[in-house]
C-alpha positions in Angstrom: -9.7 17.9 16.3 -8.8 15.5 19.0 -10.6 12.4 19.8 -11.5 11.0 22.8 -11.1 7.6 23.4 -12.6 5.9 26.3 -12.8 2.9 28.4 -14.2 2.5 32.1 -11.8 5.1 34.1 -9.5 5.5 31.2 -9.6 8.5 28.6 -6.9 8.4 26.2 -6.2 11.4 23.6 -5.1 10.4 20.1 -5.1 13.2 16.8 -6.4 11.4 13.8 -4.5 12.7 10.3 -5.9 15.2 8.3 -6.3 12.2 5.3 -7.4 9.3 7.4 -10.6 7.3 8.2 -11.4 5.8 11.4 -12.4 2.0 11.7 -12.9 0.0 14.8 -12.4 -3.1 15.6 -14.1 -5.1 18.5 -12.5 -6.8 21.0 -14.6 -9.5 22.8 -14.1 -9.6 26.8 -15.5 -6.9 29.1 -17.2 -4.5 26.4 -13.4 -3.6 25.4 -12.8 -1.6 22.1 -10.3 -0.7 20.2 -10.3 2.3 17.6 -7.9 2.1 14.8 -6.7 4.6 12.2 -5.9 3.8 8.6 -5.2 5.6 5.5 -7.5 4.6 2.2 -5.0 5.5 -0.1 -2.5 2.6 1.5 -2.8 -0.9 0.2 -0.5 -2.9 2.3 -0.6 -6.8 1.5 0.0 -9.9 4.4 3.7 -10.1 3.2 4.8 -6.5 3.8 2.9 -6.0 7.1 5.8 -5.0 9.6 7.2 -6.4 12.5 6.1 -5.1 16.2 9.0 -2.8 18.0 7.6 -4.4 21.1 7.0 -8.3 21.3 3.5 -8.6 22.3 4.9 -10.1 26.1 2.8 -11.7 28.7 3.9 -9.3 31.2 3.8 -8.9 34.9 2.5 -5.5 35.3 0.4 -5.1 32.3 0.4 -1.8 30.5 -3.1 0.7 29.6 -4.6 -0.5 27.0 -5.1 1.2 23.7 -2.1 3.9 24.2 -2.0 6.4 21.7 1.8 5.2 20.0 0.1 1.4 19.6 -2.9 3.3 17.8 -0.6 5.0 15.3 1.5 2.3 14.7 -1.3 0.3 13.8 -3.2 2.8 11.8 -0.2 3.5 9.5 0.2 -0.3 9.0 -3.4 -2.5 8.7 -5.1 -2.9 5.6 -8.1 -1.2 5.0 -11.1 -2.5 4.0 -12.8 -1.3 0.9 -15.8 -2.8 -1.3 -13.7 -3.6 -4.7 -10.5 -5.6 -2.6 -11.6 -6.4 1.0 -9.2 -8.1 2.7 -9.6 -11.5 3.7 -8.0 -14.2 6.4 -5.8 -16.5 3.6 -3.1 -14.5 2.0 -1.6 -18.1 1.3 -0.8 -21.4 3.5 3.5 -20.4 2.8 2.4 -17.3 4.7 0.3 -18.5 7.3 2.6 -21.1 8.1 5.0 -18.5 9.0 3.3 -16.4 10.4 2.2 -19.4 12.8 5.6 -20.9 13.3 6.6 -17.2 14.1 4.4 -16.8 17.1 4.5 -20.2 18.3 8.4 -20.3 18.3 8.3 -16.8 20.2 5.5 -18.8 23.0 8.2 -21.5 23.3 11.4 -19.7 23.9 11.0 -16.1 24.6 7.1 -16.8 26.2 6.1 -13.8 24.4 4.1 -13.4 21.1 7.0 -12.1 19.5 7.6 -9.8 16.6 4.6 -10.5 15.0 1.9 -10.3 17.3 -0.3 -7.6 15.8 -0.2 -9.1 12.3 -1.6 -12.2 14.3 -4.0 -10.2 15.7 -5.5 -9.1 12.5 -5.5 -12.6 10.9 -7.3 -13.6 14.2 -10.1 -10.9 14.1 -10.5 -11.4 10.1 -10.9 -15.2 10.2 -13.3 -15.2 13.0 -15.5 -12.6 11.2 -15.6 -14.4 8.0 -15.9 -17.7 10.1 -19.3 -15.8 12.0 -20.7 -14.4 8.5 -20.8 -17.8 7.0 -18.4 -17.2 4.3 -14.6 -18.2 5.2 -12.1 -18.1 3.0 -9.8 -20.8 5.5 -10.5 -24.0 3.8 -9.6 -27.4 5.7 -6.1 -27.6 3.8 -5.1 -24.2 4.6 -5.6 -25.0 8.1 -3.7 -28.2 7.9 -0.6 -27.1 6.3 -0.4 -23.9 8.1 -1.1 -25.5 11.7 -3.7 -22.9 12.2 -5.0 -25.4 15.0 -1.5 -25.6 16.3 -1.5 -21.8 16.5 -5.2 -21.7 18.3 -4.0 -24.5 20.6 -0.7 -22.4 21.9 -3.2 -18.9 22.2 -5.4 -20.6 24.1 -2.6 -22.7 26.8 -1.1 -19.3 27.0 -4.3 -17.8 28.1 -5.5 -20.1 30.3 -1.6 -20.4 32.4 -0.7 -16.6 31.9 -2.2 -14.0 34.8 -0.4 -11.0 33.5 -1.6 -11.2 29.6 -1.2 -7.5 28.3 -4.7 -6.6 27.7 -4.1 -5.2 24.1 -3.4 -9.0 23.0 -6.5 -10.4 25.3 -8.6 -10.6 22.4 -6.3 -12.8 20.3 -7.2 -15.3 22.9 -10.5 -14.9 23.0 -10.9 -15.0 19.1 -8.4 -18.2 19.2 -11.0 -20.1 21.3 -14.0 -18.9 19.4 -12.2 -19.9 16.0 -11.5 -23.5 17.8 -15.2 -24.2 18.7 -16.2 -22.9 14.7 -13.5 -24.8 13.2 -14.6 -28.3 14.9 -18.3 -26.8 14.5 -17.1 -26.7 10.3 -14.6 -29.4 9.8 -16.2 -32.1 12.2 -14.5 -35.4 12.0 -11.7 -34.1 10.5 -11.0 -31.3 12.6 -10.5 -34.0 15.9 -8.6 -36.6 13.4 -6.3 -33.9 12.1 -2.9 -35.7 13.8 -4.4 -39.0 11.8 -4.7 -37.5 8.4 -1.1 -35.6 9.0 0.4 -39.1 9.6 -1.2 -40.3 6.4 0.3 -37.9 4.6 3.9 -38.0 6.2 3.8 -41.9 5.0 2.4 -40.6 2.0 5.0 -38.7 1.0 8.4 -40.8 2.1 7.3 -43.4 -0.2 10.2 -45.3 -2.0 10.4 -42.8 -4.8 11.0 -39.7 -2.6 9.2 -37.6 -4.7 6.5 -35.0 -3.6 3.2 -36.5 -4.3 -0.6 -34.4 -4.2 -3.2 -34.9 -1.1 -6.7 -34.3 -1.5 -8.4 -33.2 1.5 -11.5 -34.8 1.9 -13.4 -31.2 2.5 -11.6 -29.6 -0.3 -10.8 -29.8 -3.6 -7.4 -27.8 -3.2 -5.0 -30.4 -3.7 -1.6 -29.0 -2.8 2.3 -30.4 -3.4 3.6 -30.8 0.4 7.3 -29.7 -0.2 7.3 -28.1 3.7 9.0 -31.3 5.3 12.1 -31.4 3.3 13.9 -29.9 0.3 12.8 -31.0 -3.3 15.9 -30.5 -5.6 15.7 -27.3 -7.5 17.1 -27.8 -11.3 17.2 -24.0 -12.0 19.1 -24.1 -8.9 23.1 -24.0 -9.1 23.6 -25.9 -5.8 20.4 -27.7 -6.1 19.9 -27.7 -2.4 19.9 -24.4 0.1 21.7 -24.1 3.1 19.0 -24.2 5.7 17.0 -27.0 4.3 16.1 -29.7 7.0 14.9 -33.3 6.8 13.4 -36.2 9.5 15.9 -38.3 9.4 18.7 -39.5 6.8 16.3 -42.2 4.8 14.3 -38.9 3.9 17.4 -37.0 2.9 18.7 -39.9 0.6 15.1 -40.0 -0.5 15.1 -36.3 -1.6 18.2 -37.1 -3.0 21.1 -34.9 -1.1 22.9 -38.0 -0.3 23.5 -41.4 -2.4 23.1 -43.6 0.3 21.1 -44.1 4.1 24.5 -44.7 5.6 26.2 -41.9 7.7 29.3 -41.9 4.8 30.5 -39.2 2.2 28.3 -39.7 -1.1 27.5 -37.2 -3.9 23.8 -35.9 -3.9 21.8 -35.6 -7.1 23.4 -32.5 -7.8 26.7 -33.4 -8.1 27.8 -31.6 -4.8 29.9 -34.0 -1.9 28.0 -34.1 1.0 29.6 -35.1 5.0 26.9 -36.0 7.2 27.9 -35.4 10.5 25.1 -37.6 12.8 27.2 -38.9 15.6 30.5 -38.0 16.6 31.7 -34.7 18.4 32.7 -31.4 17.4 34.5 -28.4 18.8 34.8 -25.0 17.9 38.6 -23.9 16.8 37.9 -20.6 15.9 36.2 -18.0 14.2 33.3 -20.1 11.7 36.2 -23.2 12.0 35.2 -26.8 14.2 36.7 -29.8 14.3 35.1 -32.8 14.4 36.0 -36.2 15.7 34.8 -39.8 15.6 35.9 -43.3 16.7 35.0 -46.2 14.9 35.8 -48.7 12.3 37.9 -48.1 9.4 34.5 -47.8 7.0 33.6 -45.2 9.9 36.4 -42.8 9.0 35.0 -41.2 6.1 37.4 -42.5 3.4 35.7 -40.5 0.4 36.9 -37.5 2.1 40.4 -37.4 2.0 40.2 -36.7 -1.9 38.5 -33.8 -0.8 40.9 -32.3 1.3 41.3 -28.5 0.4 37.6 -28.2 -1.3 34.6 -27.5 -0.2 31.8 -29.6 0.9 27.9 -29.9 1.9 27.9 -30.6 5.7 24.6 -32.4 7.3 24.3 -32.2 10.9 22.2 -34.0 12.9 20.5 -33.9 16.3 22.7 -36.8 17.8 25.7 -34.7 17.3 27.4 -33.9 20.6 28.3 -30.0 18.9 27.2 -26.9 19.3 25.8 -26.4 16.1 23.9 -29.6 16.4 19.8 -29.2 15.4 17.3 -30.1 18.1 15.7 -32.8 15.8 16.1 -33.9 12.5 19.0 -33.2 10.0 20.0 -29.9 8.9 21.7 -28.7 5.8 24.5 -26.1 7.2 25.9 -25.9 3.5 29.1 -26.2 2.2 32.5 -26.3 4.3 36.0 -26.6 3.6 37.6 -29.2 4.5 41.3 -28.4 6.0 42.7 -30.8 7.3 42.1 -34.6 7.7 43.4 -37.1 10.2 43.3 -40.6 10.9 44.7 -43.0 13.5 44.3 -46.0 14.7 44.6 -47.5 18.5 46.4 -50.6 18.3 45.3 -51.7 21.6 41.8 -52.3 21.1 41.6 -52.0 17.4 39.4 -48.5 17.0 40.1 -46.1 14.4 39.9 -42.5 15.4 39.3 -39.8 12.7 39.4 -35.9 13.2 38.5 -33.5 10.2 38.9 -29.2 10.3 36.2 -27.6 8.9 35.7 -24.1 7.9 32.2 -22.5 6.9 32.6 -21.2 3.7 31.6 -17.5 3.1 28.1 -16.4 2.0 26.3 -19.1 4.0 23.5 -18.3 6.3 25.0 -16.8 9.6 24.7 -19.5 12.4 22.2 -17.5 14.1 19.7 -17.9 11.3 20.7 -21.7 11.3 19.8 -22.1 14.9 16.3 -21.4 14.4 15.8 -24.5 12.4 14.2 -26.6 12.7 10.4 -24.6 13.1 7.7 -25.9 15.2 5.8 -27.1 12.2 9.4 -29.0 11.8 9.0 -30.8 15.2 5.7 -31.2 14.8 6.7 -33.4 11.9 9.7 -34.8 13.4 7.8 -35.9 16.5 4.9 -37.4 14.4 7.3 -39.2 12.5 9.5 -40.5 15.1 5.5 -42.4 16.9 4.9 -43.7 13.4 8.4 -45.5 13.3 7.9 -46.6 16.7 4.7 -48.6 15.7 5.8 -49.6 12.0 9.3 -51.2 14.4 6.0 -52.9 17.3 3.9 -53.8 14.4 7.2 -56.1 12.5 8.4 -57.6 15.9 4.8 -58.6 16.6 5.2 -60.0 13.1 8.3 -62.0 13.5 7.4 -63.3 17.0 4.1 -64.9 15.9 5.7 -66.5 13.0 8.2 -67.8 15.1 5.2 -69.4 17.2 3.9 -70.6 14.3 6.8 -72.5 13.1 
């Protein structure tokens, strides 16, 4: 039998199935409601809930709400909720980080909530409800590592600068300010200090050895290994490091071990794999997955450990100073291994410069360069940005150093 479902002026006609159950879910502004369909006999988990068709977009002439093909798409796709496995809002900080980098990414360059915008819906509505029963399951770590308040921050700027917010995805805003005020309401202190704590643990874990290292949280006793800002070498692994990894800056790469030294020259990284960082210089496209990459300088600028390489292939570091097309926004990115073709030297006897061009071709089996352009993540620049302030005032803090010695003496 058909079901009426109403709003205001609005009736909207959906057919339940024969073997489903009807649950609702409450949106929060203007006595709105939304009635979903689900199937008890489905048990999807967070890591297999689909992508949206449809981006969730803010869009300029906003569509009815609750239309019948957004009710069955849910219905088919939502956990259900049942007394022996409810669900619950932390499937995992790996997963909520991407499901937050997801959406965030999709604010910043599409200005849309992207593919997974109903997923982030249901995380919203299931963390505030456990957040207003008094039993969350989103400790202070979780929140941290996953830049949950990241994610609440972007919902709510996009709400208050968007006038054409599809009303379907008006209640992710509503729930993202609601979880804001309970989180600082739980946390306290460290809640409004969380850009402190993050900086203590981004010196925390560059220290001199490199090596990950576990954080406490003073509100939890999860302590978890922070591997998110760089790659930790794999010894199961054949290449030891993946293409796609990403790192601050080179000192953190020679830290994790990819590279033998902080200078910008061809080493061997702990795995036994030549690596080319690319960090200044220019590059040019020559071709199908071929560039060619030059770079004036000294001769000890020239890269001199590659010419035995000629022919073979090698790991290729590129970093956000590169004047190339391939070129990260921040940070350096590992693009993974390259053949080199072809390498030339010269120098101008005029003024003395050495000029150096090398032909590179991506080797096959790499990630495509479409998946490499979407690194580094916003949890990446949040890092890279954080990072960058503390170097500043680690550079203030020495010169202020140097100069009142100098007084002194």
């Amino acid at each position: 039998m058909p079901l009426l479902l109403q709003h205001r002026h609005q009736t909207l006609l959906a057919r339940p199935s024969k073997r489903g159950c009807l649950a609702c879910l409450h949106l929060f502004r203007g006595g709105l409601h939304r009635t979903l369909y689900q199937h008890p006999e489905q048990n999807v988990s967070w890591p297999s809930l689909p992508l949206l068709e449809e981006p969730g977009r803010v869009h300029p002439h906003p569509l009815p709400f609750g239309s019948v093909s957004t009710i069955r798409h849910i219905s088919h796709h939502f956990p259900h909720s049942r007394a022996s496995a409810p669900p619950h809002a932390n499937p995992g900080a790996s997963t909520l980080l991407e499901l937050s980098n997801s959406v965030r990414e999709s604010l910043a360059k599409q200005d849309d909530f992207g593919p997974r915008a109903d997923c982030m819906s249901f995380f919203l509505e299931l963390a505030l409800q456990e957040e207003q029963r008094g039993v969350p399951t989103l400790d202070f770590e979780t929140v941290k590592i996953a830049r949950l308040d990241k994610l609440v921050a972007a919902l709510i700027e996009c709400g208050e600068s968007s006038d054409h917010l599809l009303p379907r995805y008006v209640h992710a805003v509503v729930a993202a300010e609601k979880l804001d005020r309970l989180w600082r309401t739980r946390f306290k202190l460290d809640y409004f200090m969380m850009g402190e704590i993050r900086a203590r643990d981004l010196a925390t874990r560059w220290r001199l050895d490199g090596r990950p290292v576990r954080l406490r949280s003073s509100t939890s006793q999860v302590s978890l290994v922070l591997h998110e800002l760089g790659s930790a070498v794999d010894p199961t692994a054949k290449a030891g490091f993946s293409s796609g990894g990403w790192w601050l800056d080179i000192t953190c790469a020679y830290l994790d071990g990819v590279v033998a030294t902080e200078y910008e020259t061809t080493s061997k990284g702990h795995d036994g794999v030549f690596t080319l960082p690319l960090l200044t210089g220019r590059e040019v496209s020559i071709g199908s997955n071929r560039v060619r990459y030059f770079r004036e300088g000294t001769l000890a600028d020239m890269h001199p450990a590659l010419i035995p390489q000629t022919g073979k292939h090698v790991r290729v570091l590129r970093g956000h100073l590169l004047h190339s097309h391939l070129a990260p926004a921040a940070g350096i990115r590992n693009d993974g291994l390259w053949k080199v073709l072809k390498f030339r030297e010269s120098l101008d006897k005029i003024n003395g410069r050495c000029r150096l061009e090398v032909d590179l071709e991506k080797a096959p089996g790499e990630l495509p360069t479409s998946e490499l352009e979407k690194i580094p993540r916003p949890s990446h620049l949040d890092d890279w940005f954080l990072y960058r302030t503390l170097k500043e005032k680690k550079a203030s803090q020495v010169k202020k150093t140097r100069i009142a010695w100098c007084s002194e003496h």
